[in-house]
N, C-alpha and C positions, 0 to 999 in steps of 0.2 A: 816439608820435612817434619819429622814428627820427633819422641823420644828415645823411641828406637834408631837415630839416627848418631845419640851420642855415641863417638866411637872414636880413635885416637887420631884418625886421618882426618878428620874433622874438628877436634881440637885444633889439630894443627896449623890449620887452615884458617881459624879464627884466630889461633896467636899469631900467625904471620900479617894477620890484617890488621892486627892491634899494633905491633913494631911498623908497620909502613906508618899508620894513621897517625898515631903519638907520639914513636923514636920509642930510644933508649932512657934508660936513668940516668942520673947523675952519682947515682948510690951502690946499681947493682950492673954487673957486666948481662947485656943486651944477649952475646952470643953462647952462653952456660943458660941462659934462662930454657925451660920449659915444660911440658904439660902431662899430669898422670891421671889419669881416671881413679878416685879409691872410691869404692863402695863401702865402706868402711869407716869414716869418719863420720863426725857429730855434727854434718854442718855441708850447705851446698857446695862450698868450694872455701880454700884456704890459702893465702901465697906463704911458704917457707922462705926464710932469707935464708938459712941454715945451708937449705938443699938448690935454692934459685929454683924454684918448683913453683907453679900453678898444680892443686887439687882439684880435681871436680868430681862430686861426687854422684852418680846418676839417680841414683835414688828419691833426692829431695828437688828434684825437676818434675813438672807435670808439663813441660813443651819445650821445642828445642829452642824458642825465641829467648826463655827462660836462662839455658845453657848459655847462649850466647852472651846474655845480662851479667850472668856471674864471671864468666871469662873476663870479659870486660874491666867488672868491677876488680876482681883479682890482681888483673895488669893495672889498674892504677897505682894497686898497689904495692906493688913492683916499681913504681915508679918516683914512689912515698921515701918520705927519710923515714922507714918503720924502725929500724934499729935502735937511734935515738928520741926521736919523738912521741911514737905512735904511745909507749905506757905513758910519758909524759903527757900530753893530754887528756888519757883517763882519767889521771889525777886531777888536772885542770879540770874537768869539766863533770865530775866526781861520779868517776865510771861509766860513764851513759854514753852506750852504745850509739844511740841516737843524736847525741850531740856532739857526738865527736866528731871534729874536721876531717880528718884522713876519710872517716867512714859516711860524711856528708857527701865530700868531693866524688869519692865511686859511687853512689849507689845514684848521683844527678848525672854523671859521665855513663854511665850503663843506661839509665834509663834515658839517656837524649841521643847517644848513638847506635842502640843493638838494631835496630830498625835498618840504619844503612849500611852496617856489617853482615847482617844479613843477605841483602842486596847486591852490595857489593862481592860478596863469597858464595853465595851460592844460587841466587837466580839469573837464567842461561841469560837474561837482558843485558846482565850487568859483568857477567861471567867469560872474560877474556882468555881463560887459563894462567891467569896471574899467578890464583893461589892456589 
């Protein structure tokens, strides 16, 4: 798969493997959650509590493994207390993207499982017609 492969039925496909793999939140309803392609935003992908939305934006991708990473990452955070916490540790840890918890926990949760999401969703080995 390449990046020409970001497309909505394919999103799809990874967020249905993200809710088997992880579950639901405790914050946000599981079955309102889902997934928009914008080309258009400042940033590879976004999760809106607002809208229950995963963003991805195809743009700032150079591979689909890539795509898959930020999905990932997004659904974690879906899965985050964002509403109350997420500014509140900015503050703690005095705005640093980098040091921040919520954005610690996705970006090691993407990077340790987009490998088997991959796998699991779209090669024929692993590929039951699940998703």
């Amino acid at each position: 798969m390449n990046k020409g492969d970001i497309n909505k039925r394919n999103l799809e496909k990874i967020l249905s493997w993200c809710k088997d793999f992880y579950g639901g939140s405790k914050f946000k309803r599981m079955d309102t959650l889902s997934v928009c392609i914008d080309p258009h935003m400042d940033a590879a992908g976004a999760y809106c509590t607002i809208q229950n939305t995963i963003f991805i934006n195809p743009k700032y991708h150079t591979s689909f493994i890539g795509v898959i990473d930020t999905m990932i990452h997004e659904y974690t955070h879906f899965r985050q207390d964002i509403n109350v916490m997420y500014f509140k540790y900015f503050k703690e840890y005095k705005y640093s993207y980098d040091r921040h918890p919520y954005e610690i926990t996705a970006t090691h949760t993407a990077q340790r499982d987009k490998r088997e999401c991959f796998r699991d969703v779209f090669h024929k080995k692993y590929n039951k017609g699940i998703y």
